[in-house]
Gaussian input, Z-matrix of N, CA and C with variables (Angstrom, degrees):
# hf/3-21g

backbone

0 1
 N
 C     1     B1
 C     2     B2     1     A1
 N     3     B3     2     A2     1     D1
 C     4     B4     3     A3     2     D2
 C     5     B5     4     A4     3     D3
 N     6     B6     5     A5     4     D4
 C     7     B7     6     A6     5     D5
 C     8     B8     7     A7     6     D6
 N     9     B9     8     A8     7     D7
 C    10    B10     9     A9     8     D8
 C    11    B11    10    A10     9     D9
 N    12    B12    11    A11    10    D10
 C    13    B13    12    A12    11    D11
 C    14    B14    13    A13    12    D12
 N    15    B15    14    A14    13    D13
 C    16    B16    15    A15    14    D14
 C    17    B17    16    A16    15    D15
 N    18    B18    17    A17    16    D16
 C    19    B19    18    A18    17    D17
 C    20    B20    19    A19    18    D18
 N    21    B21    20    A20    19    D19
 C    22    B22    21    A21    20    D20
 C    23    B23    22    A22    21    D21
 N    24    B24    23    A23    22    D22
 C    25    B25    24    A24    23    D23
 C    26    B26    25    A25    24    D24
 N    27    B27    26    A26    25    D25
 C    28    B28    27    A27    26    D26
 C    29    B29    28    A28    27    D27
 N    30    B30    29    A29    28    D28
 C    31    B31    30    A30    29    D29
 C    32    B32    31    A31    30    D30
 N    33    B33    32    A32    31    D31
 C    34    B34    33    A33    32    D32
 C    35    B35    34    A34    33    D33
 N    36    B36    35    A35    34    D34
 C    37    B37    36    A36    35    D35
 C    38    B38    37    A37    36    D36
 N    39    B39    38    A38    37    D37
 C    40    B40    39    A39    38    D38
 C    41    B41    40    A40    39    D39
 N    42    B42    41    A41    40    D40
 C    43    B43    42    A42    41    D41
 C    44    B44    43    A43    42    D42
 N    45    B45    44    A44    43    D43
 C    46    B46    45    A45    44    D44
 C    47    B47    46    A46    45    D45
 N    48    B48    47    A47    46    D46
 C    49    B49    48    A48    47    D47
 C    50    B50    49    A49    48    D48
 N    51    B51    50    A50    49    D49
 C    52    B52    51    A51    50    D50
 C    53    B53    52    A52    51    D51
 N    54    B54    53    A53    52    D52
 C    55    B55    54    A54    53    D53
 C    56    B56    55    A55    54    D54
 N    57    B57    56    A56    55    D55
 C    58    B58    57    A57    56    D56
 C    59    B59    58    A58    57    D57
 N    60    B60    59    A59    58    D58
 C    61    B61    60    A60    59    D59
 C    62    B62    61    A61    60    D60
 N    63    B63    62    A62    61    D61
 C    64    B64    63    A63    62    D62
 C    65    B65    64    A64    63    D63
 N    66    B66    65    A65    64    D64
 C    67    B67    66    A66    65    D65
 C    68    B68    67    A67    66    D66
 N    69    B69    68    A68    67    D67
 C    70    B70    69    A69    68    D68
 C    71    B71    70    A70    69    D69
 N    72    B72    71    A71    70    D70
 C    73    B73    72    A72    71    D71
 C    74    B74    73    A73    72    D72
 N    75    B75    74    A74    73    D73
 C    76    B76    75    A75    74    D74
 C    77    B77    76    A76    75    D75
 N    78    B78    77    A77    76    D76
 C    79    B79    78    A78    77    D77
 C    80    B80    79    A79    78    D78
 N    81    B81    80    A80    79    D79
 C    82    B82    81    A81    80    D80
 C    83    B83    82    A82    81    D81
 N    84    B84    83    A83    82    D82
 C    85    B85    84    A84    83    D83
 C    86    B86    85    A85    84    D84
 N    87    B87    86    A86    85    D85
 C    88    B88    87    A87    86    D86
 C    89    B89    88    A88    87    D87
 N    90    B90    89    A89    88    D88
 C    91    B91    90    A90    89    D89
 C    92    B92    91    A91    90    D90
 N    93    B93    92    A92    91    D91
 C    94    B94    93    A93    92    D92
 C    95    B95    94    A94    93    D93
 N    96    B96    95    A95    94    D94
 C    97    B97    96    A96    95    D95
 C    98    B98    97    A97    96    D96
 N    99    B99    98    A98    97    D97
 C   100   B100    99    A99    98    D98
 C   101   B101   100   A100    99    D99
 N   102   B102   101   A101   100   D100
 C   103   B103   102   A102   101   D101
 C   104   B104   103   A103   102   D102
 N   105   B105   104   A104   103   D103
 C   106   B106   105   A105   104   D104
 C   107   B107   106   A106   105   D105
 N   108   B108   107   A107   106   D106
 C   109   B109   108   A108   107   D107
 C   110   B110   109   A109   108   D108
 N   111   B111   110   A110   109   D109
 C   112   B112   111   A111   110   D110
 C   113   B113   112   A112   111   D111
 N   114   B114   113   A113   112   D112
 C   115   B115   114   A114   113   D113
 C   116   B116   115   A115   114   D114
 N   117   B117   116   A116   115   D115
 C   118   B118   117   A117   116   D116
 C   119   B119   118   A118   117   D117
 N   120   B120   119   A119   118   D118
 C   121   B121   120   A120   119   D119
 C   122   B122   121   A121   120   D120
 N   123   B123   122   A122   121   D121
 C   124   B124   123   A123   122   D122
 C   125   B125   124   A124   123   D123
 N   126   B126   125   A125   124   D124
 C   127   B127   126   A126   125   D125
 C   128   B128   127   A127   126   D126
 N   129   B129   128   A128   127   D127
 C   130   B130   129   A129   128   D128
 C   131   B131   130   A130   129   D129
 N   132   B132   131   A131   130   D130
 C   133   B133   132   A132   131   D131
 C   134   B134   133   A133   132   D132
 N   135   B135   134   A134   133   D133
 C   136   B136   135   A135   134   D134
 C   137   B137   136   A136   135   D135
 N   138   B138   137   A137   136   D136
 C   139   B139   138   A138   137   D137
 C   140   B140   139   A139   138   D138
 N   141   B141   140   A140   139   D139
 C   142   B142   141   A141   140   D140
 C   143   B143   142   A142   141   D141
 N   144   B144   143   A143   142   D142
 C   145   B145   144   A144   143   D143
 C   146   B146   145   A145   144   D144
 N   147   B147   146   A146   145   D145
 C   148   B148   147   A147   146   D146
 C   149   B149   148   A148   147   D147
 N   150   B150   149   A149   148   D148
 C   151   B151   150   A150   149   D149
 C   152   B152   151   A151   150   D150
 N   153   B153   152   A152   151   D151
 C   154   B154   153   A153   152   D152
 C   155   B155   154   A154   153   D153
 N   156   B156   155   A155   154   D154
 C   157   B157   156   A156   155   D155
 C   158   B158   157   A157   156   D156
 N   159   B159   158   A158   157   D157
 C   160   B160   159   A159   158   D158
 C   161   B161   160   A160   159   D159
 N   162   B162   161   A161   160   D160
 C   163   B163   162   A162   161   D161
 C   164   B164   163   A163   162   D162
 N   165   B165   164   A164   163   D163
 C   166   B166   165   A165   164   D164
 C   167   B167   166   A166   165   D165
 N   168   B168   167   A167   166   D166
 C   169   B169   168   A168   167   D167
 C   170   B170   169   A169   168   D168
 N   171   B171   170   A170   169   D169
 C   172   B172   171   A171   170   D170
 C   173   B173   172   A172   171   D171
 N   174   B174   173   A173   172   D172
 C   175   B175   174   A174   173   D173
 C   176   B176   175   A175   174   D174
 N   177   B177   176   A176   175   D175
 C   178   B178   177   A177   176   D176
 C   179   B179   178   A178   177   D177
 N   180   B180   179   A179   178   D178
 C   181   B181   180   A180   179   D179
 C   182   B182   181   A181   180   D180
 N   183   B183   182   A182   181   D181
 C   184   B184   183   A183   182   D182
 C   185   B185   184   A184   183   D183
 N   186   B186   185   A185   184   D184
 C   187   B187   186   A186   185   D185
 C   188   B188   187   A187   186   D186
 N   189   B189   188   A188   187   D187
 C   190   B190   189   A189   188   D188
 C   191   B191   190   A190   189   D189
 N   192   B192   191   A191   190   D190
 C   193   B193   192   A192   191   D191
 C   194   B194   193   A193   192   D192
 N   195   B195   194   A194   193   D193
 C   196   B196   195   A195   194   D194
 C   197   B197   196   A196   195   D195
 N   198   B198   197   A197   196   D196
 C   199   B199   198   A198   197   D197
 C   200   B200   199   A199   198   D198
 N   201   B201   200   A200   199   D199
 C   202   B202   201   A201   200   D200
 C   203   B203   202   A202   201   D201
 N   204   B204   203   A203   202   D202
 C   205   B205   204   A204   203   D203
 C   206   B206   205   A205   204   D204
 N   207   B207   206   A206   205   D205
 C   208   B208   207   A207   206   D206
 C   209   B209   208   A208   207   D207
 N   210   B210   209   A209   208   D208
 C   211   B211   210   A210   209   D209
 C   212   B212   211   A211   210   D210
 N   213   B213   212   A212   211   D211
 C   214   B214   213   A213   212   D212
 C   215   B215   214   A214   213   D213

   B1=1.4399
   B2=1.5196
   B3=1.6917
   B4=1.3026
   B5=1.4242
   B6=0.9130
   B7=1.5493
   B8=2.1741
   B9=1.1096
   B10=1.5029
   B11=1.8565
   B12=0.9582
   B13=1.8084
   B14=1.7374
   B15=0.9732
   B16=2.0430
   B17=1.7779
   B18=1.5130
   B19=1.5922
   B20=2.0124
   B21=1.4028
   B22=2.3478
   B23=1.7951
   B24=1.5620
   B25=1.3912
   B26=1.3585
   B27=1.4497
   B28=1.5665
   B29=1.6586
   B30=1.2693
   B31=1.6123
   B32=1.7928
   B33=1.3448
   B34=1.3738
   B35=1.5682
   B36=1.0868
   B37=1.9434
   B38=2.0211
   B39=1.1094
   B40=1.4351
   B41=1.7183
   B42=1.6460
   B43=1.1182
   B44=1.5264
   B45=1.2803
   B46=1.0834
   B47=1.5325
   B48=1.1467
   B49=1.8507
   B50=1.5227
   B51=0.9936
   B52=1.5392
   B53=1.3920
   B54=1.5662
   B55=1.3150
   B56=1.7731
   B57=1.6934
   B58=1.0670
   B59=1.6359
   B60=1.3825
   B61=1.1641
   B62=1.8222
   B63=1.5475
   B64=2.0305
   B65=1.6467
   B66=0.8553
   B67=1.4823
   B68=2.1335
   B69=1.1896
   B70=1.7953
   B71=1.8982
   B72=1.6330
   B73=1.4818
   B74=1.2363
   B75=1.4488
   B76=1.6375
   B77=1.6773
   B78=0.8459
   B79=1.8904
   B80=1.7006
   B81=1.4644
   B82=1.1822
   B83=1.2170
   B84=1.4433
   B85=1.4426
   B86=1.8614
   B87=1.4438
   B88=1.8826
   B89=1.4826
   B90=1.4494
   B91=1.8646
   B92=1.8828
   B93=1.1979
   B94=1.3045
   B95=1.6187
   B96=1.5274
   B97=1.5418
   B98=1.0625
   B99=1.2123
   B100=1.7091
   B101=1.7235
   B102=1.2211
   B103=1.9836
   B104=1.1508
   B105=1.6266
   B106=1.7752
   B107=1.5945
   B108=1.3439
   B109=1.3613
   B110=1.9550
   B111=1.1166
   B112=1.3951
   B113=1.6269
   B114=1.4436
   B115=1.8159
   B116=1.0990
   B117=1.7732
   B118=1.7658
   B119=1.1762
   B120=1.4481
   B121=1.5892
   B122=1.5874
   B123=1.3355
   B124=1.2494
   B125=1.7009
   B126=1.5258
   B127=1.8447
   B128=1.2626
   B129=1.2652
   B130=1.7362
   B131=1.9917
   B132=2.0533
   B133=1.4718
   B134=1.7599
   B135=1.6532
   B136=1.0361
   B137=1.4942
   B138=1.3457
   B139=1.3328
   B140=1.1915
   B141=1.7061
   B142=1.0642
   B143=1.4240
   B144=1.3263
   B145=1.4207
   B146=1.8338
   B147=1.1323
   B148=1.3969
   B149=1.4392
   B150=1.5228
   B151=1.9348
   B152=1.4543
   B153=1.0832
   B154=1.8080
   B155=1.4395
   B156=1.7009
   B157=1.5622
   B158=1.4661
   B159=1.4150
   B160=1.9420
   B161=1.5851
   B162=1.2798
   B163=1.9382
   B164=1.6762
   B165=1.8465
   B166=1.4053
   B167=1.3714
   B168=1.5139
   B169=1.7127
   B170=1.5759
   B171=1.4106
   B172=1.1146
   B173=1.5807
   B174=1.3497
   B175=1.4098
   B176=1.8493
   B177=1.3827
   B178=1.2559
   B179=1.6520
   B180=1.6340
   B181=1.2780
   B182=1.5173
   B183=1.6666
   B184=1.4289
   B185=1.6132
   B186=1.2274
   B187=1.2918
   B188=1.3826
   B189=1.8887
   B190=0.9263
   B191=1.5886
   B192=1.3554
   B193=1.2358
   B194=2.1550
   B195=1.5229
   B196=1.4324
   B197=1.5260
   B198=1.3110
   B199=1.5777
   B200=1.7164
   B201=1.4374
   B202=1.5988
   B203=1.8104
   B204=1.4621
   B205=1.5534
   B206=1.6563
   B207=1.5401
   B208=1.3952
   B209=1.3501
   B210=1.6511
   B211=1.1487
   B212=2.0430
   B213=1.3147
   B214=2.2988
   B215=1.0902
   A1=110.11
   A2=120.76
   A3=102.32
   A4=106.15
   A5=114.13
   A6=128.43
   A7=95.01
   A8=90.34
   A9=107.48
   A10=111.94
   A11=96.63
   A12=96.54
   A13=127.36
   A14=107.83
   A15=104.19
   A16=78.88
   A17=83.23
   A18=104.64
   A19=113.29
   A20=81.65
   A21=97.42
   A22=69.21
   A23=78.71
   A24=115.50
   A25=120.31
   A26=96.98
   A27=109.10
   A28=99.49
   A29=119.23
   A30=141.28
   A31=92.13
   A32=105.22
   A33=139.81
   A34=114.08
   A35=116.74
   A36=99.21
   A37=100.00
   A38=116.43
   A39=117.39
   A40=82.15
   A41=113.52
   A42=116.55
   A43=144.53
   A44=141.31
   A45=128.32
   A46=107.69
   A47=103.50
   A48=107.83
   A49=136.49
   A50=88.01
   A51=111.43
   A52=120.04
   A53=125.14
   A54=112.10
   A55=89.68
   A56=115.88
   A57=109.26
   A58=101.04
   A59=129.05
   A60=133.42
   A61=116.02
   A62=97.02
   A63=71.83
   A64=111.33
   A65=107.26
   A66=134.96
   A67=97.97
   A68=83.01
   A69=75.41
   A70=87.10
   A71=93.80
   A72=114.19
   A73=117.96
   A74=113.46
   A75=114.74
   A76=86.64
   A77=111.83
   A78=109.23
   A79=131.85
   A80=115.31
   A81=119.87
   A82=137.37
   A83=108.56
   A84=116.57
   A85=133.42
   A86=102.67
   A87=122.73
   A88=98.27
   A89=113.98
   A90=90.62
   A91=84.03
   A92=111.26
   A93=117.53
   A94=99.66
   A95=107.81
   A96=126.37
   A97=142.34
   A98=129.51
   A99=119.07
   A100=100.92
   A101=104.62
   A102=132.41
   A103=126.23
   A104=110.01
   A105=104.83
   A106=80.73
   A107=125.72
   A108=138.25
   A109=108.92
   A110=105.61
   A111=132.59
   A112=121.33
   A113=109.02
   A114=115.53
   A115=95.28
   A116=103.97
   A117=113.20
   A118=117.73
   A119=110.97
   A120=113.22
   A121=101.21
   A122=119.38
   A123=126.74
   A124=121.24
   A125=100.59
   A126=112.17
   A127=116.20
   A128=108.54
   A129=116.54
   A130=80.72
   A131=89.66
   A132=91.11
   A133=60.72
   A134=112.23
   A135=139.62
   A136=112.46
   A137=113.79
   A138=135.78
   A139=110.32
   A140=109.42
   A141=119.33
   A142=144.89
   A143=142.27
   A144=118.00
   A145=116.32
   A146=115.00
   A147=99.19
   A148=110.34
   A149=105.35
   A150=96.68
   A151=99.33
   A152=139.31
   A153=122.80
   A154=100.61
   A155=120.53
   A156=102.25
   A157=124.34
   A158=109.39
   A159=112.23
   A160=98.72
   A161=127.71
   A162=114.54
   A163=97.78
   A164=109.95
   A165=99.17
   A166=125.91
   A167=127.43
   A168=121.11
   A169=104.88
   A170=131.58
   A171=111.82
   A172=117.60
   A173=117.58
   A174=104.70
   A175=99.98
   A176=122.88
   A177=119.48
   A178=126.48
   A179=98.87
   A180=100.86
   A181=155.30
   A182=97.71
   A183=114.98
   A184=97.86
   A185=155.75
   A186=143.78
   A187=133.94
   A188=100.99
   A189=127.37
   A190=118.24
   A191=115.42
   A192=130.90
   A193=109.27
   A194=104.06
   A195=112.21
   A196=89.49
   A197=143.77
   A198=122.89
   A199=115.25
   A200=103.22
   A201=90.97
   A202=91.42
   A203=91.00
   A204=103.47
   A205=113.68
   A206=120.77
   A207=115.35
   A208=117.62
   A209=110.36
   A210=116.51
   A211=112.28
   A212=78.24
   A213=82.84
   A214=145.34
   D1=134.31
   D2=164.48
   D3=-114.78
   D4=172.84
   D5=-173.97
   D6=-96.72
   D7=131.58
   D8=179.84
   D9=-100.54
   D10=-47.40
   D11=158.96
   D12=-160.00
   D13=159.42
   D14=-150.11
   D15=-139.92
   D16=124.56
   D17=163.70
   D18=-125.79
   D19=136.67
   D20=-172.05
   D21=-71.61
   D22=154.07
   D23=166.19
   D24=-121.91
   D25=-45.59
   D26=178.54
   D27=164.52
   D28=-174.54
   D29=-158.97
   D30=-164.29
   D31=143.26
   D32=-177.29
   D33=-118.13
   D34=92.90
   D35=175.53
   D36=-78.56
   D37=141.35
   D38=-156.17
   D39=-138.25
   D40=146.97
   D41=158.46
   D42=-24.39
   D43=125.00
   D44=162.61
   D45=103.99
   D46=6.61
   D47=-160.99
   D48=100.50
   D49=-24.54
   D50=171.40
   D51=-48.50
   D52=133.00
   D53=-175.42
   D54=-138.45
   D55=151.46
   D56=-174.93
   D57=-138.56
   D58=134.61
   D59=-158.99
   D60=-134.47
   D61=108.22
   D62=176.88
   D63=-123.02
   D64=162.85
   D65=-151.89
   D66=-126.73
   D67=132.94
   D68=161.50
   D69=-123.85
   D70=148.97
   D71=167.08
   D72=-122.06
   D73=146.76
   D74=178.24
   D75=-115.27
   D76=102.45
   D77=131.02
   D78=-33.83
   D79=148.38
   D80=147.70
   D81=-26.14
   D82=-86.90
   D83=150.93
   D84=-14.04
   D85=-29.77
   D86=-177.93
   D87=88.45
   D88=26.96
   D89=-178.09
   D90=-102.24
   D91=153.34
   D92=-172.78
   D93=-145.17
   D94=110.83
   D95=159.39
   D96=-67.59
   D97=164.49
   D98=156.03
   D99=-110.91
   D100=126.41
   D101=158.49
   D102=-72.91
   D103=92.18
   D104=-164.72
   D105=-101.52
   D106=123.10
   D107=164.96
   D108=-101.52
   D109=104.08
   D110=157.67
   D111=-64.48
   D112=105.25
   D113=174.16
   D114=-107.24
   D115=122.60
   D116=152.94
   D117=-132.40
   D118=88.14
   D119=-165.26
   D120=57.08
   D121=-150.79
   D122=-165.06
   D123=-65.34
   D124=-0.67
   D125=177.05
   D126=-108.80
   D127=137.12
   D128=-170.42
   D129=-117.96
   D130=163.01
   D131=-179.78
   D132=-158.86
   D133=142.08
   D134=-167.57
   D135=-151.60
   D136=117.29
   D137=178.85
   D138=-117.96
   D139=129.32
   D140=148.56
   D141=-90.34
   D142=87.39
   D143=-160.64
   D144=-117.56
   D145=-174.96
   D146=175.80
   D147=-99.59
   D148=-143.66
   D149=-175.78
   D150=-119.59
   D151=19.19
   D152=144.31
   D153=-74.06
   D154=-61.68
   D155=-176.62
   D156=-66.10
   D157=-22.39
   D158=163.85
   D159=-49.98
   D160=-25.09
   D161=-153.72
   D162=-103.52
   D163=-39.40
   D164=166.08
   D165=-73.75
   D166=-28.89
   D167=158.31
   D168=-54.04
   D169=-63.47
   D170=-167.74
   D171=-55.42
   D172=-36.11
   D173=-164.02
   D174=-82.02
   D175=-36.37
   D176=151.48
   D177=-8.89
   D178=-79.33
   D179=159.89
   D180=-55.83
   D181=-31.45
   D182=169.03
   D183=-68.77
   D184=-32.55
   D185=-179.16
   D186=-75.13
   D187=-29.44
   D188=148.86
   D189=-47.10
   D190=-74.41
   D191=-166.70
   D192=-60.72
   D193=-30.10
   D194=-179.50
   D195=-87.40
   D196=-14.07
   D197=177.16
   D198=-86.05
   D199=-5.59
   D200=-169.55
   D201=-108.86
   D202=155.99
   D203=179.51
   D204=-76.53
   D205=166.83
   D206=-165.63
   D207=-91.58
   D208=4.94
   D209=-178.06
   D210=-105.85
   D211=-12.24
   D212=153.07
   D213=-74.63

């Protein structure tokens, strides 16, 4: 597959060094992803997914992130 055009979304600086970056891609074909690019030191781990599982990670996380207190 190649990617036909790639739009930044944004970048995350994340604990420990870690940097996390997503990208949406459109393909040829018209199927168009989201690119979660994972930095760990010198290793990337890169996911592609579509947008039902983009909506269950996000809301995943937003529940996560609204259960912990602001002083953690």
């Amino acid at each position: 597959m190649t990617a036909t055009r790639k739009r930044e979304i944004g970048e995350i600086a994340a604990p420990y060094g870690r940097n996390v970056k997503l990208d949406e891609v459109a393909y040829e074909s018209g199927m168009t992803l989201l690119r979660v690019t994972i930095r760990e030191g010198g290793r990337f781990t890169i996911l592609e997914i579509d947008a039902a599982a983009a909506g269950q990670w996000g809301k995943m996380m937003m529940e996560w992130a609204q259960s912990r207190s602001p002083e953690e």
